[in-house]
VOBA-1610 file (N, C-alpha, C; in pm, whole numbers, padded with zeros to 5 digits, always signed):
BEGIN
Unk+03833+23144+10062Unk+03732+23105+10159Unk+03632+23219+10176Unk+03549+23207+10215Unk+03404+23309+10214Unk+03455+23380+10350Unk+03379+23503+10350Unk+03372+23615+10444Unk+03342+23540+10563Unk+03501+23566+10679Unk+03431+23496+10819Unk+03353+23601+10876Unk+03289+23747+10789Unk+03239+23817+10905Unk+03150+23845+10811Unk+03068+23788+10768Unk+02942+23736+10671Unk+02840+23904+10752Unk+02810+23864+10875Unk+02708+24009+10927Unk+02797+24134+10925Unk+02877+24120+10933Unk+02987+24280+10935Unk+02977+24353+10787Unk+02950+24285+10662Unk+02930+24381+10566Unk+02929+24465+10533Unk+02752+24525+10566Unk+02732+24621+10586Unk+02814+24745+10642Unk+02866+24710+10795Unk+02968+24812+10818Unk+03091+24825+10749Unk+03158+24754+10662Unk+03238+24755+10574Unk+03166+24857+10460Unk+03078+24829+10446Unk+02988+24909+10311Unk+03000+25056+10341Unk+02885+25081+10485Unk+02969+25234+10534Unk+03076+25273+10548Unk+03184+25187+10561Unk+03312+25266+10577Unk+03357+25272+10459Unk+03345+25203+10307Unk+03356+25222+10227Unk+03302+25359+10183Unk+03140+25342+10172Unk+03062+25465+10140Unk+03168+25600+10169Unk+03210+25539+10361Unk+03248+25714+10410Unk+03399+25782+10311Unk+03501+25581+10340Unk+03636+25641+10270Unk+03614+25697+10137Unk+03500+25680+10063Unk+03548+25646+09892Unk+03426+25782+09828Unk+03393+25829+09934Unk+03292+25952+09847Unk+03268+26056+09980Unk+03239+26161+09950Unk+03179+26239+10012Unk+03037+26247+10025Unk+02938+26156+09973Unk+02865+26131+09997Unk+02796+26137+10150Unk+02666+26201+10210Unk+02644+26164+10328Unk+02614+26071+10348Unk+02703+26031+10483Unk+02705+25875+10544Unk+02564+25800+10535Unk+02619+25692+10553Unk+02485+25588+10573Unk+02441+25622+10720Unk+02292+25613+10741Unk+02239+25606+10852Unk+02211+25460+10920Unk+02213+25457+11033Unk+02234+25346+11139Unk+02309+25260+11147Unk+02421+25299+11086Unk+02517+25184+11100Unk+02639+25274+11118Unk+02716+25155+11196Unk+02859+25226+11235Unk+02997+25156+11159Unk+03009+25232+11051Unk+03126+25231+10994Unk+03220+25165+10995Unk+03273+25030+10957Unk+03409+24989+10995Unk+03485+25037+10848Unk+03656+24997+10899Unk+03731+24996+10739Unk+03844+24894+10720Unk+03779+24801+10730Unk+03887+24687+10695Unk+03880+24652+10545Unk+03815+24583+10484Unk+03799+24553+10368Unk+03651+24632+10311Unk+03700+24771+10249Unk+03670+24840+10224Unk+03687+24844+10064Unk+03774+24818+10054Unk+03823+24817+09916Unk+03744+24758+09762Unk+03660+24622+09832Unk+03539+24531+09776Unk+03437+24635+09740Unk+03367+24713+09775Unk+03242+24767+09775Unk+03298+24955+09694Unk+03412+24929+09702Unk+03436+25059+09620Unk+03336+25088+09494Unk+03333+24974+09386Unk+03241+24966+09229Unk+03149+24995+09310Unk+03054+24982+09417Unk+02924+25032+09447Unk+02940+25166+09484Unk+02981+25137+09546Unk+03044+25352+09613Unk+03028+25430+09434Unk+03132+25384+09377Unk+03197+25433+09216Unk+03031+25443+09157Unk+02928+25346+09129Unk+02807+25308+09113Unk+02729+25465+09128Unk+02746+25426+09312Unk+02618+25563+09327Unk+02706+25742+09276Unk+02825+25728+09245Unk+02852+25833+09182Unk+02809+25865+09052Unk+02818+25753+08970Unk+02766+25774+08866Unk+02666+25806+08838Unk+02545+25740+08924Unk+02419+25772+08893Unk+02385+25920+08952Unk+02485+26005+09018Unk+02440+26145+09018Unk+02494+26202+08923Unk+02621+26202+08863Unk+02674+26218+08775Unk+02582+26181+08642Unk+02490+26062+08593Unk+02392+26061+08518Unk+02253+26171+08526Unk+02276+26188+08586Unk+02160+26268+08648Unk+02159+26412+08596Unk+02276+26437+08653Unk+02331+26600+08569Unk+02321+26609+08476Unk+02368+26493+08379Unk+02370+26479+08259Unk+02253+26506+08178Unk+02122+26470+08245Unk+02009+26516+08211Unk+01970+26626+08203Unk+02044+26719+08266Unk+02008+26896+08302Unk+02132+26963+08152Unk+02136+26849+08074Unk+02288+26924+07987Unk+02153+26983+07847Unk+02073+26925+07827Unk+01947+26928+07683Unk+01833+27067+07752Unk+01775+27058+07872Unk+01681+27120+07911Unk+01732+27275+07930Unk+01883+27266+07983Unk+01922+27392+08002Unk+01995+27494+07907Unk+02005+27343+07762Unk+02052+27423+07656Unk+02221+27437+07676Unk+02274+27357+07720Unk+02409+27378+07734Unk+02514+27307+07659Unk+02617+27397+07637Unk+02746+27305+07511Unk+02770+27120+07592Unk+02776+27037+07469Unk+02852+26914+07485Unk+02915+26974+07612Unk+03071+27057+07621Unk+03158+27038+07636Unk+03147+27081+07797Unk+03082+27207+07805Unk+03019+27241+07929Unk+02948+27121+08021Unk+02873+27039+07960Unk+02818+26941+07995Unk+02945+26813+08067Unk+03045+26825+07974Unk+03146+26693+08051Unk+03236+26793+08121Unk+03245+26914+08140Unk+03302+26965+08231Unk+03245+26952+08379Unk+03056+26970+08365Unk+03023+26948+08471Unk+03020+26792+08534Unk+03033+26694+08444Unk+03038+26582+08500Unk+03206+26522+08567Unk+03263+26590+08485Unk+03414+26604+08588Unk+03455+26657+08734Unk+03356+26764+08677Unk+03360+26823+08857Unk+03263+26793+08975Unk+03154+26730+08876Unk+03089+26658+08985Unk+03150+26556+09026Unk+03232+26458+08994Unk+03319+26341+09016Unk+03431+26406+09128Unk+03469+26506+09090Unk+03606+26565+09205Unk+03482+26612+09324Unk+03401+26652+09279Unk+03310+26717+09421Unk+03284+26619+09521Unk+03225+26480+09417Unk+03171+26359+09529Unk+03281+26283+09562Unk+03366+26252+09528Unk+03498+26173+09560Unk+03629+26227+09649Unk+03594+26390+09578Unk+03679+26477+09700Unk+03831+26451+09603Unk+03792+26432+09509Unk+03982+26447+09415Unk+04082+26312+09488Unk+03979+26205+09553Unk+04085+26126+09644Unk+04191+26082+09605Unk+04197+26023+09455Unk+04252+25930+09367Unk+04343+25977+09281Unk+04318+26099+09236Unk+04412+26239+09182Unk+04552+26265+09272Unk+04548+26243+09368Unk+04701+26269+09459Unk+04788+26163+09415Unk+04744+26022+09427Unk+04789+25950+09352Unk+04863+25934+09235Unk+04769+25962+09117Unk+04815+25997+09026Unk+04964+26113+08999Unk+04878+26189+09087Unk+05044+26267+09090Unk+05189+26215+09169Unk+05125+26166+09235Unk+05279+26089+09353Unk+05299+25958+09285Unk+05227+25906+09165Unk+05322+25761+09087Unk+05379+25830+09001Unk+05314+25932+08932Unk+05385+25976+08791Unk+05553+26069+08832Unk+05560+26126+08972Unk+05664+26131+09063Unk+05758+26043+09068Unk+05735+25941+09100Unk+05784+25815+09156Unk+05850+25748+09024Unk+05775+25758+08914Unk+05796+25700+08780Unk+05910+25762+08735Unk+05902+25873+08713Unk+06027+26003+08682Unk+06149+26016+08741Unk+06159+25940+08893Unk+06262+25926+08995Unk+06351+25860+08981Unk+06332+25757+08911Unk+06477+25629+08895Unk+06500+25549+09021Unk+06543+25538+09059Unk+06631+25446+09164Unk+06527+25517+09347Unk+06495+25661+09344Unk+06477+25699+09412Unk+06273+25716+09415Unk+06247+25635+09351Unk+06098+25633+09330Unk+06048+25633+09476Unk+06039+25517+09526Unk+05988+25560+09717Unk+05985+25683+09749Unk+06113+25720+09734Unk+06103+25841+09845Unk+06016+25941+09752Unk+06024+25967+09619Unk+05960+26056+09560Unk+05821+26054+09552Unk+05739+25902+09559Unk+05600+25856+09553Unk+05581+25933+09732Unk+05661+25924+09865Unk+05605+25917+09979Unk+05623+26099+09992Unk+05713+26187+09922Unk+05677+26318+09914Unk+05582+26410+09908Unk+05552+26460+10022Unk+05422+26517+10031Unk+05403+26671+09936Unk+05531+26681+09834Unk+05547+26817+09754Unk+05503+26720+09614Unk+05482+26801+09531Unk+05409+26768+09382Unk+05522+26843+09282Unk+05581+26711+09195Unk+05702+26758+09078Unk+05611+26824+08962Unk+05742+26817+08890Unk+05614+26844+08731Unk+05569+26765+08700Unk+05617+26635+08683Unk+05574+26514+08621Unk+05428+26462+08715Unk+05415+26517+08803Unk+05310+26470+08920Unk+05191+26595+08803Unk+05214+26713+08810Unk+05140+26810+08772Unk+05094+26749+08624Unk+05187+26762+08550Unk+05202+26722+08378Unk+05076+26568+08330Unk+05115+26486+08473Unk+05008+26354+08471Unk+04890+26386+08501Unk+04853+26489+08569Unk+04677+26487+08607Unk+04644+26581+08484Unk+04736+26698+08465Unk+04634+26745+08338Unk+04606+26658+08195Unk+04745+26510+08197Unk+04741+26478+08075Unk+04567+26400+08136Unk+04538+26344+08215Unk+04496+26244+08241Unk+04345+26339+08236Unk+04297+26421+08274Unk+04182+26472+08292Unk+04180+26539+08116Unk+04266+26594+08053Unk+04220+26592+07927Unk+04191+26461+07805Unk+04265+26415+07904Unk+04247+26299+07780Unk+04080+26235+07877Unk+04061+26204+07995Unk+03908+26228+07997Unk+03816+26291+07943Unk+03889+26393+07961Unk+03742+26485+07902Unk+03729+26438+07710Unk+03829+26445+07654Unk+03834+26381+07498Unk+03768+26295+07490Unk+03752+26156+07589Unk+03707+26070+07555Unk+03532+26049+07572Unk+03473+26159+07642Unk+03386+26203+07704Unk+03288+26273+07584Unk+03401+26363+07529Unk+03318+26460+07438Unk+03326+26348+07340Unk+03392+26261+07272Unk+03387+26165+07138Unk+03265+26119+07174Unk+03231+26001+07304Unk+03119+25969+07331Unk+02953+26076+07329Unk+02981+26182+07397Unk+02906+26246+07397Unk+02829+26290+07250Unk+02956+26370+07154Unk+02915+26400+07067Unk+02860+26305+06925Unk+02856+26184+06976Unk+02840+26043+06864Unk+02683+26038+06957Unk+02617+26095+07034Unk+02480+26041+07105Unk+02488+25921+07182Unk+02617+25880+07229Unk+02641+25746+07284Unk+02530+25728+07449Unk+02558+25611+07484Unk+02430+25622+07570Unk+02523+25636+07725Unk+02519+25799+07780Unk+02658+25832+07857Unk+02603+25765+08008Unk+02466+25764+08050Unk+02431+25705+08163Unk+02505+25577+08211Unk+02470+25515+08072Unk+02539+25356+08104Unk+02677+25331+08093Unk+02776+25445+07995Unk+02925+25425+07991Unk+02989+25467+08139Unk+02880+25582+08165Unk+02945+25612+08352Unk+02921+25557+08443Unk+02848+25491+08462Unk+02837+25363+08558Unk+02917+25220+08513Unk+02934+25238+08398Unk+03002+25108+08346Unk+03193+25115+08406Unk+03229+25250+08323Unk+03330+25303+08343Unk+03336+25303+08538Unk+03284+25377+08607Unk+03308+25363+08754Unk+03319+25248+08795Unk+03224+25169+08751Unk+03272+24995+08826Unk+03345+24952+08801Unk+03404+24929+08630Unk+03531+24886+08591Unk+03646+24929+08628Unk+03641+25039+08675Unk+03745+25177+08725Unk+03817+25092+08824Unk+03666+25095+08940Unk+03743+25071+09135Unk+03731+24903+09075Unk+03726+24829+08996Unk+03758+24693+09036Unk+03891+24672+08987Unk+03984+24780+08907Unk+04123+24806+08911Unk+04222+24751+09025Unk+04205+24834+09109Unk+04281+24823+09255Unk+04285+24668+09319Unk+04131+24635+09264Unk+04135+24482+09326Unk+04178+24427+09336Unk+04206+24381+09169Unk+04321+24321+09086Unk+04471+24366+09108Unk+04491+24453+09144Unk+04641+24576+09159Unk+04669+24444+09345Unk+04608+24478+09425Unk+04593+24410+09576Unk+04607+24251+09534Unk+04558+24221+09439Unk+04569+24069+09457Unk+04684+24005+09382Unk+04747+24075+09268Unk+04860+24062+09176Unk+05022+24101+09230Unk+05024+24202+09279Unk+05131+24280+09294Unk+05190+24314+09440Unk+05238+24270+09491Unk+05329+24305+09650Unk+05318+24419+09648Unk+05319+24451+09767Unk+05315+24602+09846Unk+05459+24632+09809Unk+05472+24796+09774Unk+05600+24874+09762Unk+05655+24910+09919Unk+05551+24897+09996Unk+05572+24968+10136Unk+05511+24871+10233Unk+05568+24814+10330Unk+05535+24740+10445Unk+05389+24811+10532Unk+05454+24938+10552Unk+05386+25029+10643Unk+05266+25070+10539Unk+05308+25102+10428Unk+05162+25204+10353Unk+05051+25138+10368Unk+04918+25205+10279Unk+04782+25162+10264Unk+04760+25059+10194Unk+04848+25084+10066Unk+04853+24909+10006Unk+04867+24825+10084Unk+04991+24821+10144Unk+04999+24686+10240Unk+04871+24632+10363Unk+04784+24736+10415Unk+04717+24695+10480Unk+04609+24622+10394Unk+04556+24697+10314Unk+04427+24662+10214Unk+04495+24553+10175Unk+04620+24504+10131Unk+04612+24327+10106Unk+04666+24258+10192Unk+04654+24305+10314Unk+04692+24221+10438Unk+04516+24184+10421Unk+04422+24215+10452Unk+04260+24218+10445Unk+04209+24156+10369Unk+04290+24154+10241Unk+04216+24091+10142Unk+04190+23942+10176Unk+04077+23858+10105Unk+04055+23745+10105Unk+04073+23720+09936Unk+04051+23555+09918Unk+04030+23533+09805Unk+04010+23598+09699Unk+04043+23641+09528Unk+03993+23733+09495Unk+03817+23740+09414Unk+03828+23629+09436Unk+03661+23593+09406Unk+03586+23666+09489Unk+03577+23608+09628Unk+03514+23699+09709Unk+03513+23851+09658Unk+03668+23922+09739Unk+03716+24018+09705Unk+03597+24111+09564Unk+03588+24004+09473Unk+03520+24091+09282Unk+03354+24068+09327Unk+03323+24001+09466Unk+03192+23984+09398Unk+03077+24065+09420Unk+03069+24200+09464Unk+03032+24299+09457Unk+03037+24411+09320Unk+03150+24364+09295Unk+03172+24426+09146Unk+03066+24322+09058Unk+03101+24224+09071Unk+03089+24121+08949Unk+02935+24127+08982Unk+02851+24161+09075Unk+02703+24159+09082Unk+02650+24262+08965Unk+02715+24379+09002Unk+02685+24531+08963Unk+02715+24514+08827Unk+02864+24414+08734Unk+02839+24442+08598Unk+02774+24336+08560Unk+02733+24239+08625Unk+02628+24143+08582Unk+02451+24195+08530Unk+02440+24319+08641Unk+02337+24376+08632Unk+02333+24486+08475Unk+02475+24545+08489Unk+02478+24631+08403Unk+02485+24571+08234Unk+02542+24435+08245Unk+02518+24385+08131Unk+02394+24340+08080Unk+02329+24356+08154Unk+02181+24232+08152Unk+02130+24344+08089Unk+02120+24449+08108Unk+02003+24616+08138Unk+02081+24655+08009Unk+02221+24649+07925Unk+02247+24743+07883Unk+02288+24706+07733Unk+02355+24539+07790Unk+02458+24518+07651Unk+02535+24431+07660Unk+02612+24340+07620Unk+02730+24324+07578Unk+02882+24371+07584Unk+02837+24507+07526Unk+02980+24595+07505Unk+03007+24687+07642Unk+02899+24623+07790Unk+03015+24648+07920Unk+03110+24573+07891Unk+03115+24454+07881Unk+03251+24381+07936Unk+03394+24400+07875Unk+03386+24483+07764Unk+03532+24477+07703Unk+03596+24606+07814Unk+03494+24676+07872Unk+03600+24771+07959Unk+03687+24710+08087Unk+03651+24578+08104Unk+03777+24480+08151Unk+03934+24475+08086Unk+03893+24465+07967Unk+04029+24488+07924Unk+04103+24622+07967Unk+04069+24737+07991Unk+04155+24889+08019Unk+04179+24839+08180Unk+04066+24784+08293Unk+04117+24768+08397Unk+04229+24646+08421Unk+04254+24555+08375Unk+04338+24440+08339Unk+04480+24524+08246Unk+04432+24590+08169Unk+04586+24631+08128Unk+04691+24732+08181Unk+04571+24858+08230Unk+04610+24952+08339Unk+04705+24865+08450Unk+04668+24776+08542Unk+04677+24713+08642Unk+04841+24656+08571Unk+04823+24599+08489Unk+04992+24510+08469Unk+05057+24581+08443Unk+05033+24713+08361Unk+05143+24836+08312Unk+05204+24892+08418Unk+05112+24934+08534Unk+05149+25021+08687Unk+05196+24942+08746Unk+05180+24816+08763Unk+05231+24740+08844Unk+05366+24702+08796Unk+05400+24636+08689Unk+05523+24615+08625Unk+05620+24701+08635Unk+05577+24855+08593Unk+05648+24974+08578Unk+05734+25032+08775Unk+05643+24970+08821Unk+05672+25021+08981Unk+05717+24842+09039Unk+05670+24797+08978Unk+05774+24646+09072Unk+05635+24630+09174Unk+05519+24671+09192Unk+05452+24626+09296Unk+05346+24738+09315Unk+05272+24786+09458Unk+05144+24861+09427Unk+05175+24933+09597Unk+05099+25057+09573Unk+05083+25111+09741Unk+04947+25183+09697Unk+04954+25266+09804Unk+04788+25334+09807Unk+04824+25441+09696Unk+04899+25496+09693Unk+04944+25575+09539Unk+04891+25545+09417Unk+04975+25426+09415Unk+04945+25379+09290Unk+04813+25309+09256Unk+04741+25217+09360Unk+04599+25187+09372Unk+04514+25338+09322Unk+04596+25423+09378Unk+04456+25573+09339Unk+04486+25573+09114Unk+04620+25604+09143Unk+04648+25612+09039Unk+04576+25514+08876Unk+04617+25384+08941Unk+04540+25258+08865Unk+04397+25284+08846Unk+04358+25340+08936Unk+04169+25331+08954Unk+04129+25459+08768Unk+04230+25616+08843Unk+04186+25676+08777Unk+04225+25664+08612Unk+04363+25590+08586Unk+04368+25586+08432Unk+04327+25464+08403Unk+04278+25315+08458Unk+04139+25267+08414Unk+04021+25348+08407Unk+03998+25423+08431Unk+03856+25520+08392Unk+03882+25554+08299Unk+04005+25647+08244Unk+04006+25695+08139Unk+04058+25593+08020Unk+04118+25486+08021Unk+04110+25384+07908Unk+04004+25357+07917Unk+03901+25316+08017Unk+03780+25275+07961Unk+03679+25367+07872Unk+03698+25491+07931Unk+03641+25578+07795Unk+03635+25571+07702Unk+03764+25584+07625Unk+03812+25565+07539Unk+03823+25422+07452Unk+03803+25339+07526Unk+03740+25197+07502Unk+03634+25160+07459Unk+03533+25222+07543Unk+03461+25253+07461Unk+03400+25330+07406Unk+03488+25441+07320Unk+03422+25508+07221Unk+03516+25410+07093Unk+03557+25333+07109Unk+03585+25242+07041Unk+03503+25129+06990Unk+03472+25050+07087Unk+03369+24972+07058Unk+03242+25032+07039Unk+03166+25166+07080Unk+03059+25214+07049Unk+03055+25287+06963Unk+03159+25368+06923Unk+03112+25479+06827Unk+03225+25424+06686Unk+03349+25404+06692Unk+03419+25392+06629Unk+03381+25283+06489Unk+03321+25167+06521Unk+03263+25111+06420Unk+03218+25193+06304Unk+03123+25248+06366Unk+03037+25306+06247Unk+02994+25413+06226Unk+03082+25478+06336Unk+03044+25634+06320Unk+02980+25665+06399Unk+02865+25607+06494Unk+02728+25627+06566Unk+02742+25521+06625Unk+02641+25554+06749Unk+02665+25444+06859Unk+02502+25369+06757
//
């Protein structure tokens, strides 16, 4: 059924904006955070496009490929604030635990396997980054492509998979949820746009957020705010890698 709070949006949008970036807040509006979760791909969106931006300062200033996706990594932890990274470390915890996964995902200490997952996960970003990069691929549009496909992860994670935890963040965010149509159609605007402007070869990065989503979910029996962070960030990085598949891998050159 459609949004019964059709004018509230917007304040959903700011409280999105506020939860999902460090970005400065929106002006004149007051923040709610109920279904917040919808407007994330736009939040993910305006990261990218600063993150594109930098990207432009990588030719003028004369700087390595590699230097160049270093700075676009850390611009991503700067504007996001590393939110989604804790995650990652408290499933890959939880994964390693056996029988005792809960308690190890709700541990506020970091194992190895928590440690061992963010470095695998940020190098294998950055790999997929420099392949693209160094093929001349067109990185403006894979990072905005990649961010929307990313946060519409979780969506799918909220609408598929039972909460691991009554009490956690998962459970509230799909207590909130509506329909998942509704729920995508903020996303589904943004890659509608991005396909129109760019290509075709956005849409196969559906497949990394669709496969991410059944692997984490299957593997854990269900989803919490952990694993939602978690899902978001290794859909980003299959989608990289996705497409330097479909873009560069053909033929050598994008």
């Amino acid at each position: 059924m459609p949004d019964p709070r059709p004018g509230h949006w917007w304040n959903d949008l700011a409280g999105s904006w506020m939860f999902y970036s460090r970005l400065p807040p929106l002006p004149w509006v007051r923040p709610s955070f109920g279904r917040i979760a919808r407007f994330a791909p736009l939040v993910g969106g305006a990261v990218a496009l600063i993150q594109g931006l930098l990207w432009q300062l990588v030719e003028p200033l004369h700087l390595p490929i590699a230097s160049g996706i270093s700075l676009l990594l850390v611009a991503e932890m700067g504007l996001t604030g590393g939110l989604h990274l804790d995650g990652v470390m408290d499933t890959a915890d939880g994964l390693s635990a056996g029988p005792a996964q809960q308690k190890a995902m709700a541990d506020s200490r970091v194992g190895a396997m928590g440690v061992t997952a963010v470095a695998a996960l940020l190098l294998l970003r950055f790999g997929g980054w420099l392949w693209l990069a160094e093929a001349d691929g067109p990185m403006a549009a894979v990072l905005a492509s990649v961010a929307v496909w990313a946060r519409t992860a979780p969506l799918l994670a909220l609408a598929w998979w039972p909460p691991l935890r009554q009490e956690g963040s998962g459970a509230r965010h799909a207590a909130q949820q509506q329909n998942l149509i509704w729920e995508l159609l903020p996303a589904g605007l943004l890659l509608a746009c991005l396909t129109l402007g760019f290509g075709l070869w956005v849409l196969p990065g559906g497949m990394a957020s669709i496969g991410v989503t059944l692997l984490l979910g299957r593997l854990l029996g269900g989803q919490s705010g952990d694993s939602l962070g978690a899902t978001l960030e290794w859909s980003a990085t299959a989608c990289v890698w996705l497409y330097g598949l479909v873009l560069v891998a053909p033929t050598g050159v994008v």
